[in-house]
C-alpha positions as a LaTeX table, in Angstrom:
\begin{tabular}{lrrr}
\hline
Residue & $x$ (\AA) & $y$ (\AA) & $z$ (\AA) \\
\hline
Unk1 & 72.09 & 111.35 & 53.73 \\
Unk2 & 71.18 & 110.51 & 56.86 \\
Unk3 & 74.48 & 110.23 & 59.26 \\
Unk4 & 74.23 & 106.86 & 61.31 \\
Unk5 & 74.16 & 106.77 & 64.72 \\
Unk6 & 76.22 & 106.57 & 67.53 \\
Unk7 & 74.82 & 103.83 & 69.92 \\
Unk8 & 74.85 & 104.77 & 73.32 \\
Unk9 & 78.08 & 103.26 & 75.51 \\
Unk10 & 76.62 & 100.14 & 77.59 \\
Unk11 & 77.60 & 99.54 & 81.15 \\
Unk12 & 79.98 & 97.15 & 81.40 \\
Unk13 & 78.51 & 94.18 & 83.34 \\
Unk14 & 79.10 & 93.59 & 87.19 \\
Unk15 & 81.75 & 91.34 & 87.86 \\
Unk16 & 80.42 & 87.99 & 89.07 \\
Unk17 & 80.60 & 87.57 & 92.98 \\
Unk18 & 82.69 & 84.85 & 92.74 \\
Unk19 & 85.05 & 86.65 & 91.08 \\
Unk20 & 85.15 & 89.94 & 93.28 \\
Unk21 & 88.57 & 90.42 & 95.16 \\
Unk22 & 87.99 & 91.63 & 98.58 \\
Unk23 & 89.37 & 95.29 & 99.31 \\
Unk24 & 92.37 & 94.00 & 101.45 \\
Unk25 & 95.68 & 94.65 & 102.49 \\
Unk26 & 95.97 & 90.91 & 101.92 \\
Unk27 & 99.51 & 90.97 & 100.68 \\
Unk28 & 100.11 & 92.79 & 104.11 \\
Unk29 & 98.72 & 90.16 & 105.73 \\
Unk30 & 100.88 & 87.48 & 103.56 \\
Unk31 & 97.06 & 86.85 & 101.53 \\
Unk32 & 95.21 & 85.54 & 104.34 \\
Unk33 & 91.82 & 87.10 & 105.92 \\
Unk34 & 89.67 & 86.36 & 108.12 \\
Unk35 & 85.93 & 86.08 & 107.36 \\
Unk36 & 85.42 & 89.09 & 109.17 \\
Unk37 & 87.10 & 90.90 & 106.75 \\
Unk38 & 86.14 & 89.17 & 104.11 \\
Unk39 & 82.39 & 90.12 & 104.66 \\
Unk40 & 83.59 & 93.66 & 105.28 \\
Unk41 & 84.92 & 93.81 & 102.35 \\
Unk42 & 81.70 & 93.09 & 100.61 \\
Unk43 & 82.06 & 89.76 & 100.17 \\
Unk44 & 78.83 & 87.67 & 100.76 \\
Unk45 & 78.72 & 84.34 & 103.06 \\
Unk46 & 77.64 & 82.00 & 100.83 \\
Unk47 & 80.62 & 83.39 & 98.29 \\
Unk48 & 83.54 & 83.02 & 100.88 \\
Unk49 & 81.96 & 79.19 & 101.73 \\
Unk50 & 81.42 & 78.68 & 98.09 \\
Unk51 & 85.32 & 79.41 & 97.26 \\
Unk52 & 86.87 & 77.50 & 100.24 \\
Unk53 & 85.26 & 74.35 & 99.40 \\
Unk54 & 87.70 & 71.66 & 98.15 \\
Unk55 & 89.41 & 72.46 & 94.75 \\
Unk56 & 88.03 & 76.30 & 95.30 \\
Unk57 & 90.56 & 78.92 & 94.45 \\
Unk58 & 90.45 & 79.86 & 98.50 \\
Unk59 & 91.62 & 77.31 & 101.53 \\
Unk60 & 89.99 & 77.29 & 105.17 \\
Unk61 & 93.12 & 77.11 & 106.82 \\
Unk62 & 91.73 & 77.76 & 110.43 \\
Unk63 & 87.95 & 78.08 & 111.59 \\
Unk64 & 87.27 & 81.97 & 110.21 \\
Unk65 & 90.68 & 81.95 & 108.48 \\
Unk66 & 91.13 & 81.92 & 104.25 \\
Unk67 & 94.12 & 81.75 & 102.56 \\
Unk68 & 93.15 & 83.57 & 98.84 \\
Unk69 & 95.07 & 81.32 & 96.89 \\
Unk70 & 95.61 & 77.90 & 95.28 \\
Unk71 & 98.64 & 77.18 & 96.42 \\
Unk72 & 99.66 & 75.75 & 99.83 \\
Unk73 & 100.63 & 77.73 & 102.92 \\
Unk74 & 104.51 & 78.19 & 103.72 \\
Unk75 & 105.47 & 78.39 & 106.91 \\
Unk76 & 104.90 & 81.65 & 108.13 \\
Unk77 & 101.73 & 81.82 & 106.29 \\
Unk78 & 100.75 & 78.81 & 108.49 \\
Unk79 & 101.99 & 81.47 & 111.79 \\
Unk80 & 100.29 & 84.13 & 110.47 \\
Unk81 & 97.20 & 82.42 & 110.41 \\
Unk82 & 97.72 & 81.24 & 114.20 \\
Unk83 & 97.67 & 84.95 & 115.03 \\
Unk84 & 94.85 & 85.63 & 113.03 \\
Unk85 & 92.32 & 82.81 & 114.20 \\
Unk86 & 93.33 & 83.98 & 118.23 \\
Unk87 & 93.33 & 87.81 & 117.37 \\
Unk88 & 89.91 & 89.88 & 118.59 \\
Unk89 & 87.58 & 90.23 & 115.99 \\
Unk90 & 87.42 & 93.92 & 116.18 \\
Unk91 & 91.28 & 94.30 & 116.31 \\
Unk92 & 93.83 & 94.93 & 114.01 \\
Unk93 & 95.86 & 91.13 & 114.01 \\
Unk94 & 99.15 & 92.73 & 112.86 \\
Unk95 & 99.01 & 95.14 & 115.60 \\
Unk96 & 100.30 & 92.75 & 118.22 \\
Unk97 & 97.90 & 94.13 & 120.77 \\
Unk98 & 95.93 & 90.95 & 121.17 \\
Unk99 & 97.58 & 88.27 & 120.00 \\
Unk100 & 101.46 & 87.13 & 119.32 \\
Unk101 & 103.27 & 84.12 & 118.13 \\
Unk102 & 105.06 & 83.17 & 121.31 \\
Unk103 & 107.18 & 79.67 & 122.32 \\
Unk104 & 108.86 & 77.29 & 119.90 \\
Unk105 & 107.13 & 78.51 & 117.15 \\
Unk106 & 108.01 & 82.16 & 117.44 \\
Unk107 & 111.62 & 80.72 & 118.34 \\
Unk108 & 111.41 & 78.93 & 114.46 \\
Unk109 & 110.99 & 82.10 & 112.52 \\
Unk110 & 114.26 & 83.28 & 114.37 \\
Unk111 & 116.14 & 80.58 & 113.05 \\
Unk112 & 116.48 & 78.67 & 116.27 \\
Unk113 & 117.12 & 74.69 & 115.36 \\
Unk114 & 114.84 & 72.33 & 115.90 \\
Unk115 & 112.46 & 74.22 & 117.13 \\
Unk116 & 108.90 & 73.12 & 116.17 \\
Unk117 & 106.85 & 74.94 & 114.07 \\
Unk118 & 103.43 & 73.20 & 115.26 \\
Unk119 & 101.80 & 73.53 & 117.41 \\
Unk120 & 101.53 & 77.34 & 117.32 \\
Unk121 & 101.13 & 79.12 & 120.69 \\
Unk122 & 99.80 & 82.11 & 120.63 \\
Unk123 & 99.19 & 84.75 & 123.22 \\
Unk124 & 96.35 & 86.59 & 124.32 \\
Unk125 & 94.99 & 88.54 & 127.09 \\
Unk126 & 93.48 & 87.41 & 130.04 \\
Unk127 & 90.87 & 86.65 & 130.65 \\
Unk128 & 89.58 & 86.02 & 127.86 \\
Unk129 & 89.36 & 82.18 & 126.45 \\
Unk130 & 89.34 & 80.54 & 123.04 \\
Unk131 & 89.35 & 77.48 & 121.87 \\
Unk132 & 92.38 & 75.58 & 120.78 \\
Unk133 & 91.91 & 74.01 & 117.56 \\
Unk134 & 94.74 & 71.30 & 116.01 \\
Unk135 & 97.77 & 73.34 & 115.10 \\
Unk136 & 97.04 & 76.35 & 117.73 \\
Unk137 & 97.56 & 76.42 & 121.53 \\
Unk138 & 95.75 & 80.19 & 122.70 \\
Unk139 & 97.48 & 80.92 & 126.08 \\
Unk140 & 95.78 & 83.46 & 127.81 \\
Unk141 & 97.97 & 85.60 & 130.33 \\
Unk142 & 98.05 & 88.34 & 132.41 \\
Unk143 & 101.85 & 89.07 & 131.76 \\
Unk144 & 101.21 & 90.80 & 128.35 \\
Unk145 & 104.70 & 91.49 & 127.13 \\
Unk146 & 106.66 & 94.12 & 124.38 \\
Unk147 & 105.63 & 92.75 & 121.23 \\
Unk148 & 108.02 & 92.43 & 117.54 \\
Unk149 & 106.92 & 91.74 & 114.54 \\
Unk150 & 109.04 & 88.97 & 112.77 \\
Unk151 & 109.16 & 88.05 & 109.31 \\
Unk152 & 105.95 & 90.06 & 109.38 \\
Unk153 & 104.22 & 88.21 & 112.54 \\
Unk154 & 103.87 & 89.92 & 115.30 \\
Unk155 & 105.92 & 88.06 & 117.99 \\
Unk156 & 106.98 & 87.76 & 121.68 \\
Unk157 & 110.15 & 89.05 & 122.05 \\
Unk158 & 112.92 & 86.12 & 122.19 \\
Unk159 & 113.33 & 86.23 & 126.04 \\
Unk160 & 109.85 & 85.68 & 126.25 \\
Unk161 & 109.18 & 83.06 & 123.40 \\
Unk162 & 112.20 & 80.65 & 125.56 \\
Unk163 & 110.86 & 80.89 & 128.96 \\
Unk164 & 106.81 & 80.59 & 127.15 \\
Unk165 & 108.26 & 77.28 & 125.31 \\
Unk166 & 110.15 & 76.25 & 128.79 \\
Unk167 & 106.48 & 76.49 & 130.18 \\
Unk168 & 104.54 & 73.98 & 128.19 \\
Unk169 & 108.63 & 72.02 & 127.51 \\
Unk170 & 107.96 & 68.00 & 129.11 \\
Unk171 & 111.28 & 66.92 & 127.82 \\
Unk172 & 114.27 & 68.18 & 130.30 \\
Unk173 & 116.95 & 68.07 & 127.52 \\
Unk174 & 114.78 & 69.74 & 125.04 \\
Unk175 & 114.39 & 72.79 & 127.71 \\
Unk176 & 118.13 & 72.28 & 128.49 \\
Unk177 & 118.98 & 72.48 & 124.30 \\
Unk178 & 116.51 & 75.05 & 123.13 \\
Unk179 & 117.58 & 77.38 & 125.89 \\
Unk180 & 120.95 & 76.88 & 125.40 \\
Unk181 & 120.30 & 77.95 & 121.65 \\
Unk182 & 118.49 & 81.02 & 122.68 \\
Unk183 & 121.63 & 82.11 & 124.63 \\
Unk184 & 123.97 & 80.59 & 122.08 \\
Unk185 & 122.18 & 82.47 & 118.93 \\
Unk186 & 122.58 & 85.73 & 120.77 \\
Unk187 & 118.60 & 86.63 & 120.92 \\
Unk188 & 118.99 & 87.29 & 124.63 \\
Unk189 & 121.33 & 87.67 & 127.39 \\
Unk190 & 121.30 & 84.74 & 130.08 \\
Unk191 & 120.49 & 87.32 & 132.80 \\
Unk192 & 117.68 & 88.69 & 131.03 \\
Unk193 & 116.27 & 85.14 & 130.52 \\
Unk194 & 117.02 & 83.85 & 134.27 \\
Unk195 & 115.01 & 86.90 & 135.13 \\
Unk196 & 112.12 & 86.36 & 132.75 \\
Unk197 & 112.13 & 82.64 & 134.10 \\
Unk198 & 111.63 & 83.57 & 138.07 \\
Unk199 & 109.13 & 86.22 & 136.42 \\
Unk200 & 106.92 & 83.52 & 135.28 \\
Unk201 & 107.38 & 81.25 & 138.34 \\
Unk202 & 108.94 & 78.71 & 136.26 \\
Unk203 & 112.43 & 78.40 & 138.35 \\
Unk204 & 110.47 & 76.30 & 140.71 \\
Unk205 & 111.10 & 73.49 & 138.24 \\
Unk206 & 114.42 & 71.54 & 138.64 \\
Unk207 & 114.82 & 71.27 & 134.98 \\
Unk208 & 114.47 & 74.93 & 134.35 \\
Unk209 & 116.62 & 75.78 & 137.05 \\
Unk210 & 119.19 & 73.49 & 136.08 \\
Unk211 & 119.08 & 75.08 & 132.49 \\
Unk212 & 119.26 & 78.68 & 133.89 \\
Unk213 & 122.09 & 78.26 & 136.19 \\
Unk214 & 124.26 & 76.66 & 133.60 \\
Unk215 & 123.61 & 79.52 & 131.02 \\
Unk216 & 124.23 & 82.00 & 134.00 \\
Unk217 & 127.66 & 79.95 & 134.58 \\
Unk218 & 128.36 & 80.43 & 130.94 \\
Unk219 & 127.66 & 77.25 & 129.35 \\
Unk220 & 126.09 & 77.52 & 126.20 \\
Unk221 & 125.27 & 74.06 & 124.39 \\
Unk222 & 123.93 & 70.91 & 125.71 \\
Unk223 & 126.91 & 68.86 & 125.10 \\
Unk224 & 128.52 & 71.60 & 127.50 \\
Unk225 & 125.90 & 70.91 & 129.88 \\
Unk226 & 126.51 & 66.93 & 130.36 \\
Unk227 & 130.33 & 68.21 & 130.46 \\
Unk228 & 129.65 & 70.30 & 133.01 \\
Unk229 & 127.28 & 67.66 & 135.30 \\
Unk230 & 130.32 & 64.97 & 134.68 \\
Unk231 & 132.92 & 67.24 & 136.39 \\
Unk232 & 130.76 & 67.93 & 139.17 \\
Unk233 & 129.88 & 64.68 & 139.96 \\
Unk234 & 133.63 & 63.68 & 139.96 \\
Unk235 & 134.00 & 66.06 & 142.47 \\
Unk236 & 138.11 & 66.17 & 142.48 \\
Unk237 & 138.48 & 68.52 & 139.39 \\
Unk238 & 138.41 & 72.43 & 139.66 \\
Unk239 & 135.73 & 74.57 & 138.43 \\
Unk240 & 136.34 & 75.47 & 134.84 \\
Unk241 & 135.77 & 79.17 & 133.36 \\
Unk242 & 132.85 & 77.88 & 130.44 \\
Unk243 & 133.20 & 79.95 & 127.38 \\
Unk244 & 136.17 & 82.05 & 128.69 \\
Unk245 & 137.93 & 84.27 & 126.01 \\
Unk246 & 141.80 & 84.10 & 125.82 \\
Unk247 & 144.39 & 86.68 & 125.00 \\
Unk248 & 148.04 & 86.86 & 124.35 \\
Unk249 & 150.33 & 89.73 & 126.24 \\
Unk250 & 149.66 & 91.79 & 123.47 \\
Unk251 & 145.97 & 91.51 & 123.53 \\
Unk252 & 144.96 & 90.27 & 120.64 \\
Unk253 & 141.96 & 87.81 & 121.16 \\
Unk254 & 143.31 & 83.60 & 120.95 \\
Unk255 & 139.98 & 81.40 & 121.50 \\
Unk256 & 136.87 & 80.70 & 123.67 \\
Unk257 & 137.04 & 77.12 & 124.79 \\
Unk258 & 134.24 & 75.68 & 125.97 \\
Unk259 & 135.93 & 74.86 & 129.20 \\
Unk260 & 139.01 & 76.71 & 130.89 \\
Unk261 & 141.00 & 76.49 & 133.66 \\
Unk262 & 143.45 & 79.10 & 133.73 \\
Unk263 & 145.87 & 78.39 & 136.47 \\
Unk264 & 146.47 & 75.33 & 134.71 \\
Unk265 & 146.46 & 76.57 & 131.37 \\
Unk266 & 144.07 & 73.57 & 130.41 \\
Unk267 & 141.00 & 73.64 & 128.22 \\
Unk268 & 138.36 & 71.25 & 127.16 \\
Unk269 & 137.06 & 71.66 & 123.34 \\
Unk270 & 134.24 & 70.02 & 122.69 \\
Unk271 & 133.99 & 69.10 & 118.51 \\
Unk272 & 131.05 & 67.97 & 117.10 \\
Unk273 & 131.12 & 66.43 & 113.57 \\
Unk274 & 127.61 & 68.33 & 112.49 \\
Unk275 & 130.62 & 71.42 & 112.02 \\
Unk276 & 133.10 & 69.69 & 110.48 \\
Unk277 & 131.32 & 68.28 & 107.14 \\
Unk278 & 133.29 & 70.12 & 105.10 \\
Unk279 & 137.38 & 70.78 & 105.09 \\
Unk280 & 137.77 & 73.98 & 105.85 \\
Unk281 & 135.65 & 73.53 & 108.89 \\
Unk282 & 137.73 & 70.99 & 110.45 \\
Unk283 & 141.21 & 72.80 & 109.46 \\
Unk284 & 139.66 & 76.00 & 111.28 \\
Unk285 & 139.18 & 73.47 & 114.61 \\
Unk286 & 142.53 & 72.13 & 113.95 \\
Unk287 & 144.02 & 75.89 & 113.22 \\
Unk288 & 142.14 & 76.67 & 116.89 \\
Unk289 & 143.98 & 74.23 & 118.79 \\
Unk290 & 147.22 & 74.27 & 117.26 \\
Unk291 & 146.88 & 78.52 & 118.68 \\
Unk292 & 146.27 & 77.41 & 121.97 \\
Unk293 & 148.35 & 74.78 & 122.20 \\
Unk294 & 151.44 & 77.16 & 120.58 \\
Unk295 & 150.85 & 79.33 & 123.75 \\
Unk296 & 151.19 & 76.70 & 126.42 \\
Unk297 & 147.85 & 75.62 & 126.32 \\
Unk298 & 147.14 & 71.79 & 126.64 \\
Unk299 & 143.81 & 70.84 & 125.23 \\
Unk300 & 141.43 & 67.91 & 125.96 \\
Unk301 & 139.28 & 67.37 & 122.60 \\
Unk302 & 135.99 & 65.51 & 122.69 \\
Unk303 & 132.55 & 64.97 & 120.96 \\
Unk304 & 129.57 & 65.56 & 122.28 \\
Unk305 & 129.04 & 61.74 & 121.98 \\
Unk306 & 131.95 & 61.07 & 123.91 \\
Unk307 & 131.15 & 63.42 & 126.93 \\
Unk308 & 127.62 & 61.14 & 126.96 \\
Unk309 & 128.99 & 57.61 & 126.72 \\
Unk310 & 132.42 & 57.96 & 127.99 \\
Unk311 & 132.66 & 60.47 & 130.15 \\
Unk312 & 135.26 & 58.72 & 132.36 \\
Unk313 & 137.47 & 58.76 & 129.69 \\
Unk314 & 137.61 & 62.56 & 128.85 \\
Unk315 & 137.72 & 63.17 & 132.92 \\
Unk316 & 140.99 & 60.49 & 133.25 \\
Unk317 & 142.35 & 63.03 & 130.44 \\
Unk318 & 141.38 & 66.17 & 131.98 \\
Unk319 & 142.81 & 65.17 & 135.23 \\
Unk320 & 146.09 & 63.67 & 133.49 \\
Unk321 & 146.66 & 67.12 & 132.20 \\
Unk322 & 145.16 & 69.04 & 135.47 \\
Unk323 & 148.47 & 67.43 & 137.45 \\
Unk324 & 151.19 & 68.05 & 135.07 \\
Unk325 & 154.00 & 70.06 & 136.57 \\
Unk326 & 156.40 & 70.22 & 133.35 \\
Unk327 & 157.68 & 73.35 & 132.76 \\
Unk328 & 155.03 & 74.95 & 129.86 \\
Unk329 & 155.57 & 78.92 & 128.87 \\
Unk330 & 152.84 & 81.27 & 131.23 \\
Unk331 & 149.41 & 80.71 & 129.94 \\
Unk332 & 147.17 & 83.69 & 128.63 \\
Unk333 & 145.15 & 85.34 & 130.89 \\
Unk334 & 141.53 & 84.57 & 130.65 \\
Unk335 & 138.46 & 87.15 & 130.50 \\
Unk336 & 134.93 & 86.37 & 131.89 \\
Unk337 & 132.63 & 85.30 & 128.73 \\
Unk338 & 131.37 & 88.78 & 127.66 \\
Unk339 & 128.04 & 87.92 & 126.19 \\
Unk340 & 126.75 & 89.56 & 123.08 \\
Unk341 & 122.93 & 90.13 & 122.37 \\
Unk342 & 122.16 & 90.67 & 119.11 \\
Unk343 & 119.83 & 93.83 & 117.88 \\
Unk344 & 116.31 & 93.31 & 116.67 \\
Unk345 & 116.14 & 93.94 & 113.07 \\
Unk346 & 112.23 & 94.31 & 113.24 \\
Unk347 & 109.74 & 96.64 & 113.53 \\
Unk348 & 108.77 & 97.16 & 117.44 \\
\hline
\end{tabular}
């Protein structure tokens, strides 16, 4: 009997071209690549055009940017592959060497409000040019700066992304709010932003230097900032301490106003309704003043609405309260704001 026999194994067949996966780190990279890598990886031209056409399993995102998937981009995806378009070719983008989210956009992936997400500016070294292309602003300077990486993008620091956005800002107010927020968010200390401002020459401006010198003074919000311009103009009030904290004798901490004037033992608080949606926000406010006002504190409270339309009215209060001479029990002495920066949870 003759024992059958055992064909010979067959090689499995090569996997079709358009189904090869490139040899990436793409989840490192949040599944983006350029076409540089792409054709390192072995991937052929007319393949990588071939699956970003429309209703491909790959999207063109940017010019020489794919995102491998079907799905569409979130929003640091969309940042990512700003950084990766204005990186050099030869460079590692993640690296933060050649290219980093800077400005508004870098100033949205730290949470800061309102800040727009598009158009992404983008750093690189000078002098070398590239094109801008809808969605990316390059900016090409020779004031490279300490790099982070955020949320996995490598970023300008915070100090550096506010006075960047402050650079290419039109809008006086939106400078004014979105440096105020920087401050206010703890990302950077006002001194360390005034002095990243005059780095950059951008002090020069009247709008900037209006924004600085309020966050230097201690102001910290916008609404704080039209406060503040109303009591100068009237010209007959004192100067306030702006964000002061309080303490009793004993000295355990009482509040931070937004405006203070301690040898009158007057403060201005300045309530806006976007906190108080729910209840427990608006008995914490009430709570606040009802502490200040138990230690001989009289309070002015206004909205931010109020200090823009009627600011007369909120000055004839302040001024009411400025010239009382009843007897009140000794105010708490008041502290100069001490500013906390917050650390960088990110890899440097």
């Amino acid at each position: 009997m003759i024992a059958p026999t055992t064909p010979p194994p067959t090689t499995p067949p090569a996997k079709h071209p358009a189904r090869r996966q490139p040899n990436l780190a793409t989840r490192r990279q949040l599944n983006l690549a350029t076409r540089r890598q792409l054709t390192a990886a072995g991937i052929p031209d007319a393949t990588i055009s071939s699956r970003a056409r429309p209703g491909g399993p790959w999207q063109r995102l940017l010019p020489r940017v794919y995102l491998l998937q079907t799905g569409p981009p979130d929003h640091r995806q969309r940042a990512l592959a700003a950084v990766l378009y204005a990186a050099e070719p030869a460079a590692d983008p993640l690296s933060g060497e050649s290219a980093a989210l800077t400005g508004a956009a870098a100033l949205a992936l730290l949470g800061i409000r309102d800040a727009p997400r598009t158009p992404a500016d983008v750093l690189i070294r000078s002098p070398r040019r590239l094109s801008a292309t809808p969605g990316v602003r390059p900016l090409a300077t020779a004031r490279w700066p300490q790099t982070i990486t955020v949320a996995g993008i490598p970023s300008t620091r915070p100090v550096r992304a506010a006075a960047d956005f402050a650079a290419r800002a039109e809008d006086p107010q939106r400078v004014r709010a979105m440096l105020a927020q920087v401050v206010q968010s703890g990302w950077c200390h006002p001194q360390d932003l005034h002095a990243e401002l005059r780095d950059a020459r951008l002090l020069r401006r009247p709008a900037v230097r209006t924004a600085a010198a309020e966050l230097l003074a201690g102001v910290r919000s916008p609404a704080e900032g039209r406060a503040r311009d109303a009591l100068t103009a009237a010209g007959d009030l004192p100067t306030p301490l702006w964000n002061a904290r309080l303490y009793t004798p004993d000295g355990t901490f009482l509040a931070s106003p937004d405006a203070y004037w301690p040898d009158e033992g007057v403060a201005l608080e300045i309530d806006s309704a976007e906190y108080h949606y729910t209840r427990d926000a608006w008995q914490a406010t009430l709570r606040r003043r009802l502490r200040l006002e138990a230690h001989g504190i009289l309070v002015v409270s206004a909205t931010p609405s109020m200090i823009r339309d009627t600011p007369k009215e909120v000055l004839t209060a302040l001024r009411t309260l400025l010239t009382l001479t009843t007897t009140r029990p000794t105010p708490p002495k008041a502290t100069a704001r001490g500013h906390q920066q917050l650390a960088f949870p990110f890899g440097w």
